[in-house]
C-alpha positions, 0 to 999 in steps of 0.5 A: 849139210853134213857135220864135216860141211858145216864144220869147214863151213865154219872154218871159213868165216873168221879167216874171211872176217879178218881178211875183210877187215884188213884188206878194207883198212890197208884200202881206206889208207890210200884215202889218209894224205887226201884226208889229211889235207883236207881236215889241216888245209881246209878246215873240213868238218870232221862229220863231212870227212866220215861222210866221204869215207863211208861213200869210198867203202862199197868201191874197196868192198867191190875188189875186197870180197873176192879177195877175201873169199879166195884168201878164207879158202886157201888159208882153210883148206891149207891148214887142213891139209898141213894138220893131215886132216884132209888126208883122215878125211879120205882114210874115212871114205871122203872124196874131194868132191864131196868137200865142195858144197860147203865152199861152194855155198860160201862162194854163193854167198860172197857172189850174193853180197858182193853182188849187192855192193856193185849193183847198189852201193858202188853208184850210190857212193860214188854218186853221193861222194861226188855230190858231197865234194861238191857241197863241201867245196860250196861251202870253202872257198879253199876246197873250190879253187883246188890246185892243179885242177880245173875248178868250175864251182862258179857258174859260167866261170873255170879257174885253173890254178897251179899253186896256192898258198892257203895263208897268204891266199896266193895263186900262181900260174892263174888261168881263168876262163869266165863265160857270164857275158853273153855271146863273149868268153873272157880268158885270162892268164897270169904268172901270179894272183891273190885272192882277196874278200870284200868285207863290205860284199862279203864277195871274194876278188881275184887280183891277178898280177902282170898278165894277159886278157883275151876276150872272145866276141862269139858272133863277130868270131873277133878276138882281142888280147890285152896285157895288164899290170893289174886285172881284178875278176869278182867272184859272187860266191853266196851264190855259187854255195846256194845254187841247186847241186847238178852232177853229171851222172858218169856209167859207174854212178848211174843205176842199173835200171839207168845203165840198161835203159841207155845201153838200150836207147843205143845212143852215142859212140861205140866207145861210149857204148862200149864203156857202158858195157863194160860197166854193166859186165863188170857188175856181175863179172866181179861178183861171179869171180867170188866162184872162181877164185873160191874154187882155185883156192880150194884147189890150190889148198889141197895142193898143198897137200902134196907138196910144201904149203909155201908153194900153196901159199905162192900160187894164190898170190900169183893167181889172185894178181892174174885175176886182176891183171886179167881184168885191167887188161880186158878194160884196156882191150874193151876201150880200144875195141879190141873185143867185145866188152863181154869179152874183157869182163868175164874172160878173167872168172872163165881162165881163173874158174877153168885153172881151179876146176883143172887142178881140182880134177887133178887133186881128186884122181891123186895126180896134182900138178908139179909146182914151178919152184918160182912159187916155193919162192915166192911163197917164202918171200910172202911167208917172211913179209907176213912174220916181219909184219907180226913182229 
């Protein structure tokens, strides 16, 4: 590491810092509304809401790192080159290449931690988070029977309400399905119910209001349905608090040793097979996009150089949404077997590393690529967002 090295090296970490910080926050506000009317409408404990965030981190740190890497080195390398500094570099006998190894260390370093985020952290918050939303609906009967969701926090009984009015205890559009008699499937519909607490018991009851009962007899394969003014279903819920926690482990909570041994075993479909794949790619084809990007970054920053910053500024704004657009598109192909799920995860880093590695190649023999003016554009528009955004 060279002086010039390791002062670019540092020019790249507070940019990085304060992208990671921002993106990150800008992320956890999409979690403020579910926050929001979890703390007012259901009376959960601060301690268990913190809980929740810090289990959301490691899936916004996933996407936030790469952004960040890119963000850190075009806004470094565009600086440099609007304060001529790149242009002294080369009167001193640098070459292009020769400013690669400390971006490229960097862009090492950003694959390595978010390397560790996707194949540790990821399944263990979203595994943890699952975990402790089903603990936190155990213990509030308001968060189990969530609207406009199929409940099962009930053993052997599924409640699927449309509406309910956290004072009154309410329920409209009630479909209830309860399997605790063996060999019968009892479901129940009705416009309207209430939920009511035995203060003897301390048993909740639903009283459903003006609907219908279809009971299933599964061995004579009978049905019979009954209309009702009034029907009451007791729920125990000390016991659905106190049972064990099971969750179903999902691709993306399960951990790579977990992921590879099923993906091996070769069991199920080929769309679940499929599904596996992309899981175990995408685990290291976004951290390798940290290289990518990082060296599209650079080169869009030095292109800078040679012609107005804004159209610098405008590429990497629409190269950074390319990248994830080329990554939601190879999700859609790989679920639909359209190619292989290798494929779909890395084609992304292969476009955005083999566009950086083109410009950069231009850059260093002084021929840079002439820029659309839709980039001049749209680098102003993101210039003006930002300034109105300071002030």
């Amino acid at each position: 590491m060279t002086t010039i090295n390791r002062y670019i090296f540092r020019e790249l970490i507070p940019p990085f810092t304060i992208s990671s910080i921002f993106l990150t926050s800008i992320f956890l506000m999409t979690r403020i509304p579910q926050i929001t009317n979890m703390v007012v409408n259901y009376d959960t404990g601060i301690l268990s809401v913190l809980l929740l965030i810090s289990y959301t981190l490691p899936r916004f740190m996933e996407f936030t790192i790469p952004m960040s890497v890119m963000i850190s080195v075009l806004l470094t390398f565009m600086r440099m080159s609007g304060d001529n500094e790149i242009i002294a570099l080369k009167g001193g006998g640098m070459t292009i290449y020769r400013l690669l190894p400390p971006v490229l260390i960097f862009c090492f370093l950003g694959t390595l931690l978010t390397l560790g985020v996707t194949v540790f952290g990821v399944p263990w918050g979203k595994l943890e988070f699952k975990t402790t939303g089903v603990q936190i609906a155990r213990s509030n009967l308001n968060v189990a029977l969530s609207e406009r969701q199929f409940n099962s926090s009930f053993k052997d009984v599924m409640i699927y309400v449309s509406s309910m009015d956290m004072q009154t205890k309410k329920l409209k559009d009630v479909f209830i399905e309860d399997s605790r008699t063996k060999g019968r499937v009892t479901v129940s519909v009705a416009p309207e119910g209430i939920l009511a607490k035995d203060a003897g018991t301390g048993g909740f009851t639903l009283r459903l209001y003006g609907g219908t009962v279809n009971q299933v007899d599964l061995k004579t394969k009978s049905i019979n349905s009954v209309n009702f003014n009034t029907y009451d279903i007791n729920l125990d819920f000390d016991q659905a608090r106190k049972g064990p926690v099971k969750v179903h482990k999902d691709f993306d909570e399960m951990s790579l040793k977990e992921l590879m041994a099923f993906i091996k075993k070769g069991s199920g479909e080929r769309s679940v097979m499929d599904s596996a794949l992309m899981i175990l790619y995408e685990k290291f084809s976004i951290p390798f996009a940290c290289m990518a990007l990082g060296i599209l970054a650079m080169a869009l920053g030095l292109q800078s150089a040679s012609s107005r910053r804004t159209a610098g500024f405008g590429m990497g704004i629409f190269f950074f949404l390319l990248y994830y657009l080329l990554l939601a598109a190879g999700w859609s192909a790989g679920e639909t077997g359209l190619y292989p799920p290798v494929i779909g995860m890395w084609l992304p880093d292969l476009v955005m590393g083999g566009i950086g590695f083109y410009l950069l190649f231009r850059i260093a023999r002084e021929r840079p690529v002439e820029m659309p003016r839709v980039f001049f554009i749209l680098g102003r528009l993101a210039k003006r967002m930002f300034q109105r955004q300071g002030n």
